[in-house]
C-alpha positions as CSV (number, residue, x, y, z in Angstrom):
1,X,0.0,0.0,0.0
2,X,1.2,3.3,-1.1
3,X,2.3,5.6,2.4
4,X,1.2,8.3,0.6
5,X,-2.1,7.7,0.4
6,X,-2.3,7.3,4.3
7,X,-0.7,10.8,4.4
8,X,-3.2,12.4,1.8
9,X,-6.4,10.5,3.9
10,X,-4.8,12.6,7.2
11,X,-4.8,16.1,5.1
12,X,-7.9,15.4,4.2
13,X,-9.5,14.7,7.6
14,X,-7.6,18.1,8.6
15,X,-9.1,20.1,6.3
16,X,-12.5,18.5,6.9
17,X,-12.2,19.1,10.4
18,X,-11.6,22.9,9.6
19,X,-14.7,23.1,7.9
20,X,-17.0,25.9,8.7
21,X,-19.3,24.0,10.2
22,X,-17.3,22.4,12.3
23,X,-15.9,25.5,13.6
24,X,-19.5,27.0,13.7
25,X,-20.6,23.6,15.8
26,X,-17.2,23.3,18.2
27,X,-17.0,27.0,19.0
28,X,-20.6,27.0,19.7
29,X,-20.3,24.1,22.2
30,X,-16.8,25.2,23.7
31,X,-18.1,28.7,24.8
32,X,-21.4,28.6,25.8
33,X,-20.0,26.8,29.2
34,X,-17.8,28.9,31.4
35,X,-16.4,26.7,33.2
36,X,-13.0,25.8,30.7
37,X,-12.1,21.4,31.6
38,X,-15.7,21.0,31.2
39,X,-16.2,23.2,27.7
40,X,-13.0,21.3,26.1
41,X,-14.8,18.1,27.6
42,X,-18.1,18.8,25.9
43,X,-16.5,19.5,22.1
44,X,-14.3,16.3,22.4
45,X,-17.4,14.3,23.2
46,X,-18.9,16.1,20.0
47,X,-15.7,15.3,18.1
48,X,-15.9,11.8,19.2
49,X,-19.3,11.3,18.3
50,X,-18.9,12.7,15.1
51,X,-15.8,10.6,15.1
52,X,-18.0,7.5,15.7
53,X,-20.4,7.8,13.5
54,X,-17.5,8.5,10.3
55,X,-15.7,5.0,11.1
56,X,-19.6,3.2,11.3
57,X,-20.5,4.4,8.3
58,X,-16.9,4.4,6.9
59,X,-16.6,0.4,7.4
60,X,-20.2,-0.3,6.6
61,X,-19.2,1.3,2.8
62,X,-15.7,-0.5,2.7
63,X,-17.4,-4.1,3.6
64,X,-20.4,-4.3,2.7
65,X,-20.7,-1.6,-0.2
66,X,-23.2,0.2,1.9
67,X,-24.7,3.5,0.6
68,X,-26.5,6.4,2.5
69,X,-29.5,7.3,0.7
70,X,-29.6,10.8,-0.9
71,X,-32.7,11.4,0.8
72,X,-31.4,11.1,4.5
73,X,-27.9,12.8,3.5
74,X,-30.4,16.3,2.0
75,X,-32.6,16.1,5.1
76,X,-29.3,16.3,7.4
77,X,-27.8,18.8,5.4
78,X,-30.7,21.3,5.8
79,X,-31.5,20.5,9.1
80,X,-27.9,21.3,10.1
81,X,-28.4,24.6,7.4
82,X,-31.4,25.3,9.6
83,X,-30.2,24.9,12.8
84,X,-27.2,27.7,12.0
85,X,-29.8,29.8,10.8
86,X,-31.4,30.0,13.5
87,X,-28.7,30.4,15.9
88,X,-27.5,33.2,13.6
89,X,-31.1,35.2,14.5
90,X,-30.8,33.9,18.0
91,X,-27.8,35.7,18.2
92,X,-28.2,39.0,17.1
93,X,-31.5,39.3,18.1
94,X,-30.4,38.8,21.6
95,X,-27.4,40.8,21.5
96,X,-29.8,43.5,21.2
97,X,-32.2,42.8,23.8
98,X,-29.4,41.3,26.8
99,X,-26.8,43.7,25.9
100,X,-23.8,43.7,28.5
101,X,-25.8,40.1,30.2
102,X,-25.4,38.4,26.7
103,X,-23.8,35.4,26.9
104,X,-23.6,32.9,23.5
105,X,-24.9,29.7,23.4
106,X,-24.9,27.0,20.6
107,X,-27.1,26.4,18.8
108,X,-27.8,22.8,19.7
109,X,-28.7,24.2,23.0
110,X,-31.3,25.9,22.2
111,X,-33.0,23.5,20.1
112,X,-33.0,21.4,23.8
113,X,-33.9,24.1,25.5
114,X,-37.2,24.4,23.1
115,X,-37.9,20.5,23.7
116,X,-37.3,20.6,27.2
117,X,-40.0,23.3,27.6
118,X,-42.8,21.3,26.3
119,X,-42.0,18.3,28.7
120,X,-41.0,20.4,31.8
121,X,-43.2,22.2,34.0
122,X,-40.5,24.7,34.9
123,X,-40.8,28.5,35.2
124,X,-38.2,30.4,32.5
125,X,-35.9,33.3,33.8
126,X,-33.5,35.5,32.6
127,X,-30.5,33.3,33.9
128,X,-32.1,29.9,33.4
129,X,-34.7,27.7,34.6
130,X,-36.7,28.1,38.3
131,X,-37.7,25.4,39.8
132,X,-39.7,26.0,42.9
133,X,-40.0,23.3,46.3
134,X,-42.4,23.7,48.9
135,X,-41.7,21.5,52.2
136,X,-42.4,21.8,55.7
137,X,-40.7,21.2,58.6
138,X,-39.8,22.8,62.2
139,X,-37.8,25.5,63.5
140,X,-37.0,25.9,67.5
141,X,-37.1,29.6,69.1
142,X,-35.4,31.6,71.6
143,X,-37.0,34.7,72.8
144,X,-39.8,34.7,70.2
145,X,-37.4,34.5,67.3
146,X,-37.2,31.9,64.8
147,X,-34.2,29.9,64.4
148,X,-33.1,29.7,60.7
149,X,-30.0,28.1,59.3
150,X,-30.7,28.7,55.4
151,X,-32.3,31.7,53.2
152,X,-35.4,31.1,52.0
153,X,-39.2,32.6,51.5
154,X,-42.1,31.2,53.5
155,X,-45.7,31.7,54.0
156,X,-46.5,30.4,57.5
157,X,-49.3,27.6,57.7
158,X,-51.9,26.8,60.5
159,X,-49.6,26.0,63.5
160,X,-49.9,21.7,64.6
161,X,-52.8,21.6,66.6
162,X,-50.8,19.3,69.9
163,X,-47.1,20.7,68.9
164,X,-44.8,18.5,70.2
165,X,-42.5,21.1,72.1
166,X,-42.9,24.4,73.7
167,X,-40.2,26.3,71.6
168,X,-40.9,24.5,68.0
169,X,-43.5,25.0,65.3
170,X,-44.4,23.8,61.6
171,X,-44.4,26.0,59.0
172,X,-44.2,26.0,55.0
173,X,-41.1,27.0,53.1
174,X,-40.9,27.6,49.6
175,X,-37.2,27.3,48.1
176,X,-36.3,29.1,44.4
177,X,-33.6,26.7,42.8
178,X,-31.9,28.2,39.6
179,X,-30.7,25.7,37.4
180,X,-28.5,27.4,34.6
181,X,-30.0,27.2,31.5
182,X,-26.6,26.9,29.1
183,X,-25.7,23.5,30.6
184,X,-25.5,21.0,28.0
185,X,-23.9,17.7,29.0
186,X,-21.3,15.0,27.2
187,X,-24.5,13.1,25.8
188,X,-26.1,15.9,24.2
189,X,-23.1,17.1,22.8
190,X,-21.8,13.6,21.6
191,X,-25.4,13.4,19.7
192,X,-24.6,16.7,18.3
193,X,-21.5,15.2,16.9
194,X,-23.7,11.7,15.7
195,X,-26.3,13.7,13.7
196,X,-23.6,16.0,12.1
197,X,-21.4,12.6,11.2
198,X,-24.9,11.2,9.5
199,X,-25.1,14.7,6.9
200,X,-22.8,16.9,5.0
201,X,-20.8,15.6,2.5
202,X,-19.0,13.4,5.2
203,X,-20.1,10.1,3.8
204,X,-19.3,11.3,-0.3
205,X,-15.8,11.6,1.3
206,X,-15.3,8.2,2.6
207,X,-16.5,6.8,-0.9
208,X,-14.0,9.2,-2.7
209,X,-11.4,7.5,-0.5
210,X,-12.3,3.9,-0.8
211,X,-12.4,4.6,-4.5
212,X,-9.3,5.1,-5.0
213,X,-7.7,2.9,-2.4
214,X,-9.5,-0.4,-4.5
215,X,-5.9,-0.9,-5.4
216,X,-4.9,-2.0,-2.1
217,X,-7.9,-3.9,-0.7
218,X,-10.5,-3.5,2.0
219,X,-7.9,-3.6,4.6
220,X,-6.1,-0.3,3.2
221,X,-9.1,1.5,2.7
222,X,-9.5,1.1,6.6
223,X,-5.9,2.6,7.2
224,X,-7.2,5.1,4.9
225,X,-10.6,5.7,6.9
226,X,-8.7,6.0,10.3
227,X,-6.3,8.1,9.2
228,X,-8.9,10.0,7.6
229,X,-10.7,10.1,11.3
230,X,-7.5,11.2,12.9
231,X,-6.6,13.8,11.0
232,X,-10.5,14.7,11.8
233,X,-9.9,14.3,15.3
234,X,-6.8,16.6,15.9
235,X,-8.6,19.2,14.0
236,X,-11.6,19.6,15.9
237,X,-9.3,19.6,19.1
238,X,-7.4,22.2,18.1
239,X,-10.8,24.7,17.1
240,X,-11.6,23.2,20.7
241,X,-8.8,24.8,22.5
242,X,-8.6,27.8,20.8
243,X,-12.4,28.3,21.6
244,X,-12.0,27.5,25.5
245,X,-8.9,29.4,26.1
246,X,-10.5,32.4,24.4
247,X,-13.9,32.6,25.8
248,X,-13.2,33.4,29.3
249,X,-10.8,36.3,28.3
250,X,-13.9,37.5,26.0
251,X,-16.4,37.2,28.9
252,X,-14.1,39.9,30.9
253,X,-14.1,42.3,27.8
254,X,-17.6,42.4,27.3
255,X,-17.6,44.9,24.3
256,X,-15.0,42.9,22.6
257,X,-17.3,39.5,23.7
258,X,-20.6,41.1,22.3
259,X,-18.8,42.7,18.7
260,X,-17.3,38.9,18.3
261,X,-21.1,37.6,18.7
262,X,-22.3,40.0,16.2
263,X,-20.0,38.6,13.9
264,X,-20.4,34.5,14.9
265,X,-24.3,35.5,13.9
266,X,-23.2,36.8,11.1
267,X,-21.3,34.2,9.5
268,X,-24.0,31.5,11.2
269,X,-26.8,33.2,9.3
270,X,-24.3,33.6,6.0
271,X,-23.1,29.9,6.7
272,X,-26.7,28.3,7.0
273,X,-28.0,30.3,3.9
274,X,-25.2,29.1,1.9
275,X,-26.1,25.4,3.2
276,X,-29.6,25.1,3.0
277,X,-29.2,26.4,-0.8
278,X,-26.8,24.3,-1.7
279,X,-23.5,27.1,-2.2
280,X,-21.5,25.9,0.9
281,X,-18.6,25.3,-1.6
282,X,-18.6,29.2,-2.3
283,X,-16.8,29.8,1.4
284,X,-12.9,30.1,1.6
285,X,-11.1,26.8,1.6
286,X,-8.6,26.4,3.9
C-alpha cells in the first residue's frame, strides 16, 4: 500500500475538520460553558461522536458496499443549514435585547432548550430555569425569634394543633432553585456530533477515499478511513482549545465579547444560507 495515500487521507480529515461547520458547531459548544475542563470536555465528546459515526458508516461502505441514501444525506444537510440559521437570528436578536448580560450559546442548545420546555413544568428566567420546592418542617425559638440556618421565602401555615415542644412549630417554606440554562452535558453534545457525522458531505468523502484505495484492498481502505478520522480528530481539538482558552478572556471584555457575537451570527446566518441552498462550496477553503 502506497504511504502516501495514508498521508493524503490525514490532510484530508484536517481540512475536513476545519470546515466551517465544524468550527461554527465546536466553538458553539466550547463557549457557551464557562467553566474551561468542562467546555474542552463537551466538544471532544462532539468530536468523538462525530468521530463514531464516520468510522460506522466508513466500514459499513468499505465491507459491505453500503450507501447512504440521498434522501437522509439532504434532510441532514438542511436540518444542520437550519439549525445555524437559526442560531444566527438567536444571536443577534439577543445581542440587542441582553446587551452587556449576553452570553452565546450554541445552537444545539437551544433547540434542547425548546424540547425541554414542552415536557417540563419549569418557570423560564432570565439566567435559566426556576424550579420552585415547597416543604415543611420545624424551626425551634429563643425569645420569640425563629431559628433559621438557610435563606429562604415562606408563608407560614396553621400551626400543629398538639405541637410536640414548647419552643418549636411547623411552618411552610418555599425554596427558588436556579438551574442554569446553558448546561449541556457529554451526551447531548456527543449526539450533536452523531447527527452531524450522519449529513454533510462526510459520507461522499469516505467513498472518494475507498475509491481510490481499490488498489490496495479492504484492509487499506481502513488505514485510509482511520487516518482520515485522525486527522478529523486533531482538528476539531485544536478549534476546541482555541475556543475555550478564548472565551473566558472575551467574557471579561464584554464589548470585545458582544462585537465577536455580532459577527459569529453573522457568519452562522451567512453559513446556513449558503447550506440550505446548496452554495457551501462558495466559502474560503482552507
Amino acid at each position: 500500500m502506497d504511504f502516501a495515500l495514508l498521508v493524503s487521507a490525514f490532510g484530508f480529515g484536517i481540512r475536513h475538520g476545519f470546515d466551517w461547520d465544524h468550527i461554527a458547531a465546536i466553538s458553539g459548544i466550547a463557549t457557551g460553558e464557562k467553566n474551561p475542563r468542562k467546555a474542552f470536555s463537551l466538544a471532544t465528546a462532539y468530536a468523538v461522536g462525530h468521530a463514531a459515526v464516520v468510522i460506522l458508516l466508513g466500514v459499513a461502505i468499505i465491507l459491505a458496499d453500503f450507501k447512504i441514501p440521498d434522501s437522509v444525506d439532504t434532510a441532514m444537510m438542511y436540518f444542520i443549514g437550519g439549525s445555524l440559521i437559526g442560531l444566527g437570528l438567536w444571536v443577534l436578536v439577543n445581542v440587542v435585547i441582553q446587551g452587556e448580560e449576553f452570553q452565546l450559546r450554541s445552537r444545539w442548545m437551544i433547540i434542547r432548550d425548546g424540547a425541554f420546555r414542552g415536557l417540563q413544568r419549569v418557570r423560564r428566567s432570565s439566567k435559566g430555569r426556576l424550579f420552585v420546592v415547597e416543604h415543611e418542617h420545624a424551626h425551634l425559638h429563643q425569645e420569640n425569634m425563629e431559628i433559621h440556618d438557610h435563606d429562604h421565602d415562606h408563608e407560614d401555615t396553621h400551626l400543629l394543633d398538639e405541637p410536640q415542644e414548647k419552643d418549636a412549630h411547623v411552618h411552610r417554606h418555599r425554596h427558588e432553585i436556579h438551574v442554569a440554562s446553558s448546561i449541556l452535558d457529554k451526551s447531548s453534545a456527543r449526539g450533536v456530533g452523531i447527527l452531524h457525522g450522519i449529513g454533510v458531505e462526510t459520507p461522499t468523502q469516505i467513498v472518494i477515499f475507498v475509491a481510490a484505495s481499490q488498489a490496495s484492498g479492504k484492509v487499506g481502505g481502513l488505514l485510509i478511513l482511520f487516518a482520515w478520522v485522525l486527522g478529523l480528530l486533531i482538528a476539531n481539538s485544536s478549534i476546541a482549545l482555541i475556543s475555550v482558552n478564548s472565551s473566558n478572556w472575551l467574557r471579561q471584555h464584554s464589548n470585545v465579547y458582544r462585537y465577536i457575537a455580532v459577527c459569529i451570527g453573522l457568519l452562522s446566518l451567512v453559513i446556513g444560507i449558503l447550506v440550505c441552498i446548496e452554495q457551501d462550496d462558495l466559502l474560503p477553503v482552507f
